[in-house]
C-alpha positions as CSV (number, residue, x, y, z in Angstrom):
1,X,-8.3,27.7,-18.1
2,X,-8.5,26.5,-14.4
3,X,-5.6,25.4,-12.9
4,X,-4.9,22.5,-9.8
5,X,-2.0,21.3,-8.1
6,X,-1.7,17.7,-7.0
7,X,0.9,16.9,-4.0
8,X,1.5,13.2,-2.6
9,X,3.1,14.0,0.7
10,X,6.6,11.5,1.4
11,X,5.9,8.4,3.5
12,X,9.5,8.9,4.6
13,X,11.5,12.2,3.7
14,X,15.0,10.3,4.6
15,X,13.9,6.9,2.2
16,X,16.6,5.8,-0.5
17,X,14.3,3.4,-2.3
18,X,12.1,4.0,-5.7
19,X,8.8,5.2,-4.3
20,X,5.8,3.4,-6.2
21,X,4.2,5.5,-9.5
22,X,1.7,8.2,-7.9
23,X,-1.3,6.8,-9.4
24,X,-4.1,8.3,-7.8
25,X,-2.9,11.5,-8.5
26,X,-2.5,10.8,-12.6
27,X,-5.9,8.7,-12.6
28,X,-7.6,12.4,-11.2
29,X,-5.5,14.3,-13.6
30,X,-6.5,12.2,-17.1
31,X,-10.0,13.1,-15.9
32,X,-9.3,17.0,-15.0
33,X,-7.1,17.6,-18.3
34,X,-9.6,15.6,-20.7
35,X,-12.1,19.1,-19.1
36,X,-9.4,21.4,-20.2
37,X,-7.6,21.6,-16.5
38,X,-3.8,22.4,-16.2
39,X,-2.5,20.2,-14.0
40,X,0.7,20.1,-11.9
41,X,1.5,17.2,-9.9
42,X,4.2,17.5,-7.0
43,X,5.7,14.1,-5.7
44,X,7.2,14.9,-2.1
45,X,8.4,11.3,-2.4
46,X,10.9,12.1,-5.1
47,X,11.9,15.6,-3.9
48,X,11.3,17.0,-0.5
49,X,8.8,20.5,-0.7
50,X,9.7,24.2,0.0
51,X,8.5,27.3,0.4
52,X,10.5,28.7,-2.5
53,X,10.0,26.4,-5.2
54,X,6.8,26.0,-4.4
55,X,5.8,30.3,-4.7
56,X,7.4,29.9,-8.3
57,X,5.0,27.5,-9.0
58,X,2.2,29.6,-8.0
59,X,3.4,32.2,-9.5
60,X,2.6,30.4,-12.9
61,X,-0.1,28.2,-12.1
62,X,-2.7,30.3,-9.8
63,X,-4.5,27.4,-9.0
64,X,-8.0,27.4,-8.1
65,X,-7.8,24.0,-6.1
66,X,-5.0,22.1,-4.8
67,X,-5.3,18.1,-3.8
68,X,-3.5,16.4,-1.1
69,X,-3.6,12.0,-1.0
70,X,-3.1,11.1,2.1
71,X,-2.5,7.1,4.2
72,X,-3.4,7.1,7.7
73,X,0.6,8.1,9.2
74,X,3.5,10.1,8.4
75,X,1.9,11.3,5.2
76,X,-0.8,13.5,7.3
77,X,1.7,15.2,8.9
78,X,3.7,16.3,5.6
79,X,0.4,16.9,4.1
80,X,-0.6,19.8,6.8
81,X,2.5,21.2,5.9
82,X,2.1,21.4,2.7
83,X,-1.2,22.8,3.3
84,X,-0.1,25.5,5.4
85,X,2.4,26.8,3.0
86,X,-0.3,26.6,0.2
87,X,-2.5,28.5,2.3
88,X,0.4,31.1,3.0
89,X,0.5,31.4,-0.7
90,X,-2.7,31.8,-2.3
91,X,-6.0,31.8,-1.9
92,X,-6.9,28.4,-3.7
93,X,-9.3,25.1,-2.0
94,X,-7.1,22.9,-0.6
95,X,-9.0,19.3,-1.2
96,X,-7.8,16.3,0.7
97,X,-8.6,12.6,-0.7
98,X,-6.6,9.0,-0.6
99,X,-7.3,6.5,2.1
100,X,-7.7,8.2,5.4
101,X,-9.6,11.0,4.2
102,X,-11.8,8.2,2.8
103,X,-12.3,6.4,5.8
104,X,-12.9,8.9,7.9
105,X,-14.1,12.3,6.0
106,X,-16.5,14.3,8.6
107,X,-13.0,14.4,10.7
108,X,-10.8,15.3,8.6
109,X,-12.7,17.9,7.0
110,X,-13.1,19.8,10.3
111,X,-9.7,20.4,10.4
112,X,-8.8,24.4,9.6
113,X,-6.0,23.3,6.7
114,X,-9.0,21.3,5.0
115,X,-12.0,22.7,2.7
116,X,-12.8,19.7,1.3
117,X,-12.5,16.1,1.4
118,X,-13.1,13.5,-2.1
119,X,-14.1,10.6,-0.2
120,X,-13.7,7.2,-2.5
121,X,-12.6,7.0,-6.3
122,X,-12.5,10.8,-6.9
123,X,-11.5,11.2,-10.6
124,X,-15.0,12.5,-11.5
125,X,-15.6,13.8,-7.9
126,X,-12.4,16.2,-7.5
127,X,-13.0,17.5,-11.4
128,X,-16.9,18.5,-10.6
129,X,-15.7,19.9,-7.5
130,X,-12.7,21.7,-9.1
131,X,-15.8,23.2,-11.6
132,X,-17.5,24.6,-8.6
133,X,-15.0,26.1,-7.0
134,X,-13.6,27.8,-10.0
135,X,-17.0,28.9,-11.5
136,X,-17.7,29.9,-7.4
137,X,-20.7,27.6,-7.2
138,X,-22.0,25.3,-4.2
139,X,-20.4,22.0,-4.2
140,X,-22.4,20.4,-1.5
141,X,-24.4,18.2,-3.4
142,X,-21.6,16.4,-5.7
143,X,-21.3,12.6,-4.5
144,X,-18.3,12.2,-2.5
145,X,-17.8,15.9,-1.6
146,X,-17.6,16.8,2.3
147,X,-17.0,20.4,3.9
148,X,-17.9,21.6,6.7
149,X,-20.4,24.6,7.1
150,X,-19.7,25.9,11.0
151,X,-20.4,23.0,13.5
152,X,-22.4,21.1,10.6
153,X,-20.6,18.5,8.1
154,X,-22.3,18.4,4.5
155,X,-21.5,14.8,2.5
156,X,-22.3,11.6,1.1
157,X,-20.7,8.9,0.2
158,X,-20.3,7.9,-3.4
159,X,-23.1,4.6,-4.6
160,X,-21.3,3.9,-8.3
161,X,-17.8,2.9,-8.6
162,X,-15.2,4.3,-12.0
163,X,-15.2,2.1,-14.6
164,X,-10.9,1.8,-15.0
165,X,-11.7,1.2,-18.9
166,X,-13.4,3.8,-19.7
167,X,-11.3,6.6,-17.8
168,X,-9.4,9.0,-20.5
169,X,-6.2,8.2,-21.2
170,X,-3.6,8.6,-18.9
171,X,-1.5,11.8,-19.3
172,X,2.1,10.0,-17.9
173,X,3.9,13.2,-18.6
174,X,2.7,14.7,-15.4
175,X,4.7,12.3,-13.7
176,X,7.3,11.0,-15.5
177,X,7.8,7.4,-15.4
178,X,11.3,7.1,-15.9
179,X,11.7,8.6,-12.3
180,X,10.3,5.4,-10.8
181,X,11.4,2.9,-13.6
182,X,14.1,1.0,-11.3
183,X,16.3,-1.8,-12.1
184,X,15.7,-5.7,-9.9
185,X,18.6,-7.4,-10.0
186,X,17.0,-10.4,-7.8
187,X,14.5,-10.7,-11.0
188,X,16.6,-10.2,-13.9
189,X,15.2,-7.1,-15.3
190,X,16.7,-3.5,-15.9
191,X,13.4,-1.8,-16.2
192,X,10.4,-2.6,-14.2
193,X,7.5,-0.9,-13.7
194,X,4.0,-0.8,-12.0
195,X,0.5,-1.2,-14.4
196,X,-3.2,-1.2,-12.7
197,X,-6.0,-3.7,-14.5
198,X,-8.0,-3.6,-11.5
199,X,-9.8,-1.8,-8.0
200,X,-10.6,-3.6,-5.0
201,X,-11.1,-7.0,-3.2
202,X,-14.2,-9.3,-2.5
203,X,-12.3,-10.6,1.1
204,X,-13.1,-9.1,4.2
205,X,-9.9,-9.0,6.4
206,X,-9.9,-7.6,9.8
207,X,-6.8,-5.6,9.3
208,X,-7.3,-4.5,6.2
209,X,-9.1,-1.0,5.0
210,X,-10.4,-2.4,1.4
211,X,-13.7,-3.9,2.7
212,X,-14.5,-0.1,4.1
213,X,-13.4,1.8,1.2
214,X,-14.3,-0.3,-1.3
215,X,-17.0,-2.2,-0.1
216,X,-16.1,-5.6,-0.9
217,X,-16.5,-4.9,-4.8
218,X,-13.5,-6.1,-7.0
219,X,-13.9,-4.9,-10.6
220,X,-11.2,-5.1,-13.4
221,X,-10.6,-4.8,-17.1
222,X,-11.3,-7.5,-19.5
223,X,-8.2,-9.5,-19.9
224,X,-8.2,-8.0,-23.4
225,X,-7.9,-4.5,-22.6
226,X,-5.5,-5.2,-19.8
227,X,-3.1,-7.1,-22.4
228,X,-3.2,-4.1,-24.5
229,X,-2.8,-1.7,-21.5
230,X,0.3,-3.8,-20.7
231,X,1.8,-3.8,-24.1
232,X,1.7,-0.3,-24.8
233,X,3.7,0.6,-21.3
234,X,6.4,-2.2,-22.3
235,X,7.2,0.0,-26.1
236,X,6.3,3.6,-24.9
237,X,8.7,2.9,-21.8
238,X,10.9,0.2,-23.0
239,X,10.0,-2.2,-19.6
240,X,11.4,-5.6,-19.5
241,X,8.8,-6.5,-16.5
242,X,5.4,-5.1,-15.3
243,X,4.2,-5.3,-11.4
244,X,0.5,-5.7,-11.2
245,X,0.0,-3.0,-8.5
246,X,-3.6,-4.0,-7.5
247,X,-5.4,-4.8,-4.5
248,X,-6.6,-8.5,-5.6
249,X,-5.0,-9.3,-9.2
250,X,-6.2,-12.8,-8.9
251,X,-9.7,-12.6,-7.9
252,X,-11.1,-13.9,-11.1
253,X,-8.8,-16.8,-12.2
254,X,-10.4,-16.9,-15.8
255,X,-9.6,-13.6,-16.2
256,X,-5.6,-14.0,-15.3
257,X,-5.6,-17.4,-17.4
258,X,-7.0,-15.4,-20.7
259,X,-4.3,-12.7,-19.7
260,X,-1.3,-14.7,-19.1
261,X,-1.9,-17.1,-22.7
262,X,-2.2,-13.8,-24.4
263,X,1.1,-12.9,-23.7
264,X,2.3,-16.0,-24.7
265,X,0.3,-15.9,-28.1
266,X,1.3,-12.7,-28.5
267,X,5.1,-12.9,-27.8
268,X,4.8,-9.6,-25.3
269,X,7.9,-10.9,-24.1
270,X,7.8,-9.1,-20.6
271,X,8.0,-10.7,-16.9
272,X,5.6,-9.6,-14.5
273,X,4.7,-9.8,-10.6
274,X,1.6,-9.7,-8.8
275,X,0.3,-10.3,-5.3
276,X,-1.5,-13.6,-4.8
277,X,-3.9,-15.2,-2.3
278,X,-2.3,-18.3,-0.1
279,X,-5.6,-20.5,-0.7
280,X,-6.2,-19.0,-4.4
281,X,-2.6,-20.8,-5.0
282,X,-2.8,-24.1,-2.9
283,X,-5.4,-25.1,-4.9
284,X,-4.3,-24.0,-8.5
285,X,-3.5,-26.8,-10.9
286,X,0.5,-27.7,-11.5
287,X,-0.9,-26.2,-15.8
288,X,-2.2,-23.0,-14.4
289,X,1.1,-22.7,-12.7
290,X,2.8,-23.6,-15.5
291,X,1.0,-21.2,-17.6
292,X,1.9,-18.7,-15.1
293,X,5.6,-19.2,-15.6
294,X,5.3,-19.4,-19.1
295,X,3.8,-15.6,-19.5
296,X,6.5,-14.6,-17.7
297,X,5.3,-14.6,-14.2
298,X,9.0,-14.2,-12.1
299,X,7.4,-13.1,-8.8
300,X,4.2,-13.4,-6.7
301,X,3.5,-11.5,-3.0
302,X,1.5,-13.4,-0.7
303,X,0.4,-12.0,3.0
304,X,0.2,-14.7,5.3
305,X,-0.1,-12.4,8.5
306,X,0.0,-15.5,11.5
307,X,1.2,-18.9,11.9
308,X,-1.7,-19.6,14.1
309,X,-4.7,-20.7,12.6
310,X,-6.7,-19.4,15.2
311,X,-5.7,-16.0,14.6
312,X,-5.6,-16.6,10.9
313,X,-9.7,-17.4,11.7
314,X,-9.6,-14.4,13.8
315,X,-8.8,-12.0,12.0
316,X,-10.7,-13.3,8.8
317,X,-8.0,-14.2,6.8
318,X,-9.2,-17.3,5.1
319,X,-6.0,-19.3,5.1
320,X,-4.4,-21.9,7.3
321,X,-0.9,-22.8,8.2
322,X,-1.2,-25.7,6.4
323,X,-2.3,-23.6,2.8
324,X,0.8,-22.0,3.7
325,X,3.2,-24.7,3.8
326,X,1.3,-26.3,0.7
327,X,1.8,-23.4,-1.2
328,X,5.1,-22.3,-0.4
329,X,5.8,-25.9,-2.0
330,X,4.1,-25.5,-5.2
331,X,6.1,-21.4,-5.3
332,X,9.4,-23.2,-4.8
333,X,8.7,-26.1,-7.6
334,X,7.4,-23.8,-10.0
335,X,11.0,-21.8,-10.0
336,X,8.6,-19.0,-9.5
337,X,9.8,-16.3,-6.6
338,X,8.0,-16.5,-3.7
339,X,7.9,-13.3,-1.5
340,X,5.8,-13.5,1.8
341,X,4.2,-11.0,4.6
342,X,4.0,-11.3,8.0
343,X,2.0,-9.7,11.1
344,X,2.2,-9.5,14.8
345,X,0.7,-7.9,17.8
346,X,-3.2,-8.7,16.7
347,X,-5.6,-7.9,19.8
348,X,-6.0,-11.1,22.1
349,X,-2.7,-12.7,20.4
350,X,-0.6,-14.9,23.0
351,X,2.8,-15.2,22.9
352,X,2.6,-18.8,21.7
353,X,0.8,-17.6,19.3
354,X,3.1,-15.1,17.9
355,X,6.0,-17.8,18.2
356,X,4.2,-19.6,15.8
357,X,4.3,-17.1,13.4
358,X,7.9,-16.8,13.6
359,X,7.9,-20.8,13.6
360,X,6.4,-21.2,10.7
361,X,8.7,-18.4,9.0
362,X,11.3,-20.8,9.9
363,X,10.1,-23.6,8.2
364,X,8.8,-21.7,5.2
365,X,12.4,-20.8,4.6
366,X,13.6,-24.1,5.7
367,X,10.9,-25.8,2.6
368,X,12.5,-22.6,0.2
369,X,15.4,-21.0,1.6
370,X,15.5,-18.6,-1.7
371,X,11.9,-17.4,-0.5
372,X,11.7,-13.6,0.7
373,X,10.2,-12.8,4.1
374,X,10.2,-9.3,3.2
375,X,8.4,-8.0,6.5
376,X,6.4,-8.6,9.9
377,X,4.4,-5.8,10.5
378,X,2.4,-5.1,13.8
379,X,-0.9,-4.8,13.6
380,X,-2.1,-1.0,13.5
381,X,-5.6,-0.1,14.4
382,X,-6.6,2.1,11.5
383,X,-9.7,3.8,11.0
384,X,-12.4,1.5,9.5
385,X,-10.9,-2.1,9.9
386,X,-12.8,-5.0,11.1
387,X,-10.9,-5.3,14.5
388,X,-11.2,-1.8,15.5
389,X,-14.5,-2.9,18.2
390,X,-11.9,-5.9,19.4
391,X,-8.9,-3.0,20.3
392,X,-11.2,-0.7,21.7
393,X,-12.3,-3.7,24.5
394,X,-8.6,-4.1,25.4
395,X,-7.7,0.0,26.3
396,X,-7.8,1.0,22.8
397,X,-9.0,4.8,21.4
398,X,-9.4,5.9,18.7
399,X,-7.3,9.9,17.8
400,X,-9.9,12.9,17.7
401,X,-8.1,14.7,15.4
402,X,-6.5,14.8,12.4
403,X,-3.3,15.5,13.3
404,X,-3.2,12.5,16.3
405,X,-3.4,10.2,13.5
406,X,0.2,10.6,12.6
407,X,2.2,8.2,15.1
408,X,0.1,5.7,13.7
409,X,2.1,2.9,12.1
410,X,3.0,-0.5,11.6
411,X,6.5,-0.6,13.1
412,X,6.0,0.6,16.0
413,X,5.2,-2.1,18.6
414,X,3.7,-0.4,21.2
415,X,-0.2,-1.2,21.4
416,X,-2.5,-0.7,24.5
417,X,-2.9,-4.8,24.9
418,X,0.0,-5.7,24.5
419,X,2.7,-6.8,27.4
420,X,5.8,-5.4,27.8
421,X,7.3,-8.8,27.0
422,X,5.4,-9.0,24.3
423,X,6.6,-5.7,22.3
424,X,10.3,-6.3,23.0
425,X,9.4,-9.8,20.9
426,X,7.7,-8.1,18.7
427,X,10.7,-6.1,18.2
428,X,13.5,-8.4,18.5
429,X,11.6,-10.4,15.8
430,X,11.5,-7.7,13.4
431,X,14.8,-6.9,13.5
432,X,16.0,-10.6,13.2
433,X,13.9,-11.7,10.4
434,X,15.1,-8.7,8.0
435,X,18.4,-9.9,8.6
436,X,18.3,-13.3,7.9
437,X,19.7,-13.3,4.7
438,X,22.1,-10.3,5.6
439,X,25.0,-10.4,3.0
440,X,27.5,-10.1,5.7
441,X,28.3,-13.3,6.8
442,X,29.1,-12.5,10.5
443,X,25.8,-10.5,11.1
444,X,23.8,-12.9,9.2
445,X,25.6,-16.0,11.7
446,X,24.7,-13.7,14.7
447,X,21.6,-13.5,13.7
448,X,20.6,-16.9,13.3
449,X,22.1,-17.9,16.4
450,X,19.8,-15.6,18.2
451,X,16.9,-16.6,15.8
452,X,17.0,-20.2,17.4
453,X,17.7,-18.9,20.6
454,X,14.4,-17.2,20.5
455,X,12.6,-20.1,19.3
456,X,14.0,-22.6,21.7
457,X,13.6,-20.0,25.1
458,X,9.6,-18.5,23.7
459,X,10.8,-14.9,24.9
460,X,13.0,-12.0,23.3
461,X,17.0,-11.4,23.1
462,X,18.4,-11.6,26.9
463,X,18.8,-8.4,28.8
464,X,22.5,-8.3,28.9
465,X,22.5,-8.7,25.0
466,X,20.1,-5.5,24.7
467,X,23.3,-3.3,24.8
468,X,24.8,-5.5,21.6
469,X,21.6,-5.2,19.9
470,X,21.1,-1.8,20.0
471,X,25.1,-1.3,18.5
472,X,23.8,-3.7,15.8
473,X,20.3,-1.6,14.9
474,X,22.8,1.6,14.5
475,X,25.6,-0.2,12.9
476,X,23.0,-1.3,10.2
477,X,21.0,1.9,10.4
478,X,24.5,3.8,9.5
């Protein structure tokens, strides 16, 4: 029996909070143990690697492949060294897939730590591959299979998507949910818990990496088999509330109206959360909504990205400011919680612009002050998005190398057009609208004071306040 080892490298080694259920990882292992694979899967996110540990595990496993996810960021560089030590310990394939290594496989492939790249959905992908590595075979011709023979990359993209329902059944023990089971006081549950019922998105944002990997195609279980899906989590894990982790839950409203009244018909008696579309919800009905609630919908995610509505059309959102006020609304009536996403730094953004971002922030929390701004992101160019021609006009290029793709991130405010001025707002906005709502009553009334300020004056926290700032950002850090 062959043997594989699946690693998620950690986002962030120093994190406190619940990472989310490795799903990728447990979607390719139902597929490799259903052909008689043994299967380890390491989680960085829950326990930092090492050398030690991880020779005892070869020791036992001898694996014949090992398979690194990986995002665009922090996890490359973990990832490399975890690759290095595997290749200090044995002589197995070290296989990289997730969403860089799909958006940019004849790179990443070239790099000395990588034999192959699984580019796209690579359940049935990584197992063939693991069969032709362990029976020593060629593996150039499998769909979705890169490596690199000298100078010369061998690959092709995958043409037929995995049907979710028809994958084997998911073997859970390989990472064990109740380590990412967490408890959400703001929700009133004890045990919540992440389900996927669908793959992909039919929108084409210019930010967003979706359209490239998955090609505009949104596909999902009936609402039948989801229901099902969802009640045997809740009474093999005891959950109270289910998070639809899923790229577009709501593209096909018939579908999340047959779901929702089956729970109700059923008496599933679990709350759930999903992300949500601003325009898909300014125009539902006030009895979808209250269907909604009735099923036991507590929370719903929406990215709203600018307050500008030329950006918004720039950037091929498909909302307005207006949708967003309209729907923040409806959220607030329908005792639903509303949680909401924010961006900044887009190429060609004015200031002005940006401050009308942060404007309408204010008076989405102004129209539902219990509403959650739980972010503002800058804009990060990563590979395959929609904007990427637009950043390269204004200075921006593009990293050679695997490894130059690591500083790439979304908190970092630092991007080739933008202005001095405008990264310190940038940045004095971040750190202002995660503390809005701080608990402690002085920092939250500092913070508001120099909220307005900012509005009012169109320009960042005054230089001889920088020094105060900074104490705060530690203070808080600490």
């Amino acid at each position: 029996m062959p043997s594989v080892i699946l690693f998620r490298p950690a986002y962030d080694p120093n994190s406190r909070s619940v990472p989310t259920y490795p799903w990728s990882l447990v979607y390719l292992a139902a597929v490799l143990v259903e052909r008689g694979v043994d299967v380890a899967i390491i989680d960085e996110a829950l326990a930092p690697s090492d050398r030690e540990s991880l020779e005892k595990l070869l020791q036992t496993t001898r694996p014949v492949a090992v398979g690194i996810t990986a995002m665009t960021g922090e996890q490359i560089r973990y990832g490399l060294e975890f690759a290095r030590l595997i290749r200090g310990c044995c002589k197995a394939a070290i296989v990289w897939g997730g969403v860089h290594p799909s958006l940019l496989p004849e790179q990443t492939v070239r790099h000395r730590l990588v034999d192959y790249v699984v580019a796209g959905e690579g359940e049935y992908a990584f197992a063939d591959l693991v069969e032709c590595v362990d029976q020593n075979e060629d593996a150039g011709d499998i769909p979705g299979v890169y490596l690199a023979r000298g100078a010369k990359v061998i690959g092709s993209r995958q043409e037929i998507f995995v049907d979710l329902a028809s994958l084997p059944e998911l073997p859970y023990h390989l990472a064990d949910p109740e380590r990412y089971i967490r408890r959400r006081p703001d929700l009133g549950v004890e045990r919540y818990f992440e389900i996927c019922t669908s793959r992909g998105c039919p929108h084409h944002c210019g930010f967003c990496y979706i359209d490239s990997v998955h090609r505009s195609c949104w596909r999902g279980m009936t609402a039948d088999t989801a229901v099902e899906r969802i009640k045997s989590l809740v009474k093999r894990f005891n959950l109270d509330c289910v998070l639809f982790r899923e790229d577009n839950f709501f593209v096909e409203r018939k579908r999340v109206e047959q779901i929702a009244q089956r729970l109700i018909d059923d008496g599933a008696g679990v709350k759930w959360a999903a992300s949500c579309r601003i325009n898909y919800f300014a125009n539902y009905s006030a009895e979808f909504i209250d269907l909604l609630k009735r099923s036991g919908c507590v929370q719903l995610t929406f990215g709203v990205e600018s307050g500008s509505d030329r950006v918004l059309e720039f950037i091929g959102k498909g909302i307005t400011a207006g949708q967003v006020l309209a729907a923040a609304r409806k959220v607030k009536d329908s005792g639903i919680r509303g949680t909401y996403h924010f961006m900044g730094g887009f190429p060609n953004e004015s200031v002005e612009e940006f401050l009308e971002t942060c404007r309408l922030i204010d008076n989405l929390m102004q129209i539902a002050p219990d509403a959650v701004v739980r972010e503002l992101s800058v804009f990060a160019p990563y590979p395959g998005v929609g904007l990427i021609p637009e950043c390269v006009k204004l200075g921006y290029r593009e990293p050679a190398t695997l490894e130059a793709w690591v500083d790439m991130d979304w908190d970092n405010p630092r991007r080739p057009w933008l202005t001095e001025e405008q990264s310190r707002l940038i940045s004095d906005a971040q750190f202002l609208i995660a503390r809005l709502g701080h608990e402690n009553l002085f920092i939250r009334s500092w913070v508001r004071s120099r909220w307005r300020q900012m509005l009012r004056r169109k320009r960042g926290i005054r230089l001889r306040e920088r020094p105060l700032i900074e104490m705060m950002k530690r203070h808080l850090r600490a």
